[in-house]
N, C-alpha and C positions, 0 to 999 in steps of 0.2 A: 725608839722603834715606834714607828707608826700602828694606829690600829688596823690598818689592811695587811699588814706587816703584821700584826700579833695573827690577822685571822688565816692568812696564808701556813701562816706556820703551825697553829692549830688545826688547819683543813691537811696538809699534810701529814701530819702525825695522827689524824682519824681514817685516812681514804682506807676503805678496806672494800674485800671482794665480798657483794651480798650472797654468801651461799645460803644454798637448804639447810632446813634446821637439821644441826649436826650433834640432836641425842641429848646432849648438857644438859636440858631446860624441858622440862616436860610440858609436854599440851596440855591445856587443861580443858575439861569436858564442859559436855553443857551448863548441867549444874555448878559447877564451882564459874563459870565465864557470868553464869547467870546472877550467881553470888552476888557478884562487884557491879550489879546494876545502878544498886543505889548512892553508891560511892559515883560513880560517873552523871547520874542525874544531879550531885550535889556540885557540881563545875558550877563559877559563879558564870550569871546571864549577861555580865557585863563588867566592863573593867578585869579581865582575868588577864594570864600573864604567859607571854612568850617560853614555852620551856627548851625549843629544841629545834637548831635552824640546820635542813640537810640539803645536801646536791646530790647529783644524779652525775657525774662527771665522764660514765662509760656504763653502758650495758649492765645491770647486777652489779653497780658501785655503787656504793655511796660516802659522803667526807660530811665530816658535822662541822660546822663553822661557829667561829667567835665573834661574827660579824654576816651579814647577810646583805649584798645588794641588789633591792627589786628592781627591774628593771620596765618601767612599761612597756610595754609589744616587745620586749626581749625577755620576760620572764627574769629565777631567779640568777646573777650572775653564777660560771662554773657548770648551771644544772645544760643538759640535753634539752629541754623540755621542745626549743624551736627545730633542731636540728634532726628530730625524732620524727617531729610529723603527726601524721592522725590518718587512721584510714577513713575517719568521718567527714573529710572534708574531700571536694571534687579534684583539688589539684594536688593533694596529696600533703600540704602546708602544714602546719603545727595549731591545733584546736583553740582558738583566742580563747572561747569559754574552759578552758583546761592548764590555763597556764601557770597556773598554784596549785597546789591539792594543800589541805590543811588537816589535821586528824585531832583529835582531842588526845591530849597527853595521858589521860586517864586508861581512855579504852584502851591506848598504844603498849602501854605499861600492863595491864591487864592481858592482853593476848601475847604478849611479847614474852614474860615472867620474869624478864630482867633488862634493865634501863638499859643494858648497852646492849641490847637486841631491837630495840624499837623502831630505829632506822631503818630495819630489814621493812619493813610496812615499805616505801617507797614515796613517801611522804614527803615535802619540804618545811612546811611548818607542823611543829607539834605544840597545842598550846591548852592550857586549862581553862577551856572557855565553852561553857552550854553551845553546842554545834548545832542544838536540833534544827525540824525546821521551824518549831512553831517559835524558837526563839532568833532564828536565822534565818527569815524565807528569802529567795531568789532577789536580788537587786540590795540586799544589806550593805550598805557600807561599812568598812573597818577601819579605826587606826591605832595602827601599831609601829614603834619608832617614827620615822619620818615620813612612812606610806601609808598609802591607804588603798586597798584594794576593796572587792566589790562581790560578794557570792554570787555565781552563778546559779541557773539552773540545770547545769551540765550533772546529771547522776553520776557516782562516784560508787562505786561497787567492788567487791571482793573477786580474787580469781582464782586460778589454777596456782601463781605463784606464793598467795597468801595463803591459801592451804597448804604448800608445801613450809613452808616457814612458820605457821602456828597453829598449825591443827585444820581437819577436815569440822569440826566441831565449831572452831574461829570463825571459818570462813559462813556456817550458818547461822553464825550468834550477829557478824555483821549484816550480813546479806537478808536475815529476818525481819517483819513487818518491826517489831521494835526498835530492832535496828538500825534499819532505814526512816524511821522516824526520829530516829537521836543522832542518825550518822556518824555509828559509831566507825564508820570505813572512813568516816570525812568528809570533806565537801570541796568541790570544784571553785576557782575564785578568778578572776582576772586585775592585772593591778592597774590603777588608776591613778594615782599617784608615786610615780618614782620615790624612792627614800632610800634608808639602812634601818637595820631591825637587828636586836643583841636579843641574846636570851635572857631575860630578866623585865623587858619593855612591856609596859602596859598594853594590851590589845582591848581595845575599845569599840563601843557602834556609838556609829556617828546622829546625830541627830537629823531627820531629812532636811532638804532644804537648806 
């Protein structure tokens, strides 16, 4: 079996329907969200590591994959991301500067309260790597597996759907001046070099130039 063949089979056996938080798993309030601050300032600044590669395959879906293929100007393979569009753009097209979203595994895990809720976020990449911006400003390059994409300055912010799935409390612990300075919601990225990406893969900044 091939490994597109392990990750098809794997993506299969994860697609599930992104519902509202259904009760199981408690939100957790400011204070304890606030708790786990310093546990997510402790992401290493570099060299950190792929935890968790998802698609968007249909409206409130998401499939977690054993294999990931970025795709330049198509985004991730399986995800919506082109087909969805943007109402920020004049012809209605899908946002180039939006064509990844990445989250830090930490916060994800953190608002989530259990790993196999994290993909409710909406996320493609979840990875253990310092997001801020003073350690990620706009134009950063990245590589991870055999791609390498490029942070955006496109804001990346909390909504109505992530308050329903982790707390009205979540949605102010991301959306907050700290927050948004650590991007604990994640960050916008567009990819620059096509590749594949596993979960386990070194995520790296590249050096300019």
């Amino acid at each position: 079996m091939t490994g597109a063949d392990r990750a098809g089979d794997e993506k299969d056996s994860w697609t599930r329907d992104a519902d509202p938080h259904d009760g199981t798993v408690p939100h957790l309030d400011v204070a304890a969200l606030e708790a786990g601050l310093d546990h997510i300032r402790a992401s290493p600044a570099d060299r950190g590591t792929v935890q968790l590669i998802v698609c968007r395959p249909a409206v409130d879906q998401r499939a977690v994959l054993a294999e990931g293929s970025l795709q330049a100007g198509e985004g991730l393979a399986g995800d919506t991301w082109k087909a969805r569009g943007s109402r920020q753009t004049p012809d209605g097209s899908a946002l180039p500067d939006a064509m990844l979203t990445v989250m830090n595994a930490r916060a994800a895990l953190l608002v989530a309260g259990d790993a196999g809720r994290r993909m409710l976020a909406g996320d493609q990449l979840y990875v253990d790597l310092d997001l801020s911006v003073a350690n990620l400003p706009p134009g950063t390059r990245l590589a991870l597996g055999s791609a390498v994409i490029e942070v955006t300055a496109q804001p990346h912010r909390g909504c109505a759907k992530f308050a329903a799935r982790f707390g009205i409390d979540a949605l102010r612990f991301v959306n907050s001046r700290t927050g948004r300075a650590l991007r604990l919601r994640g960050l916008n990225a567009r990819i620059v070099t096509s590749g594949t990406v596993r979960p386990g893969d070194v995520i790296s900044k590249l050096t300019p130039g």
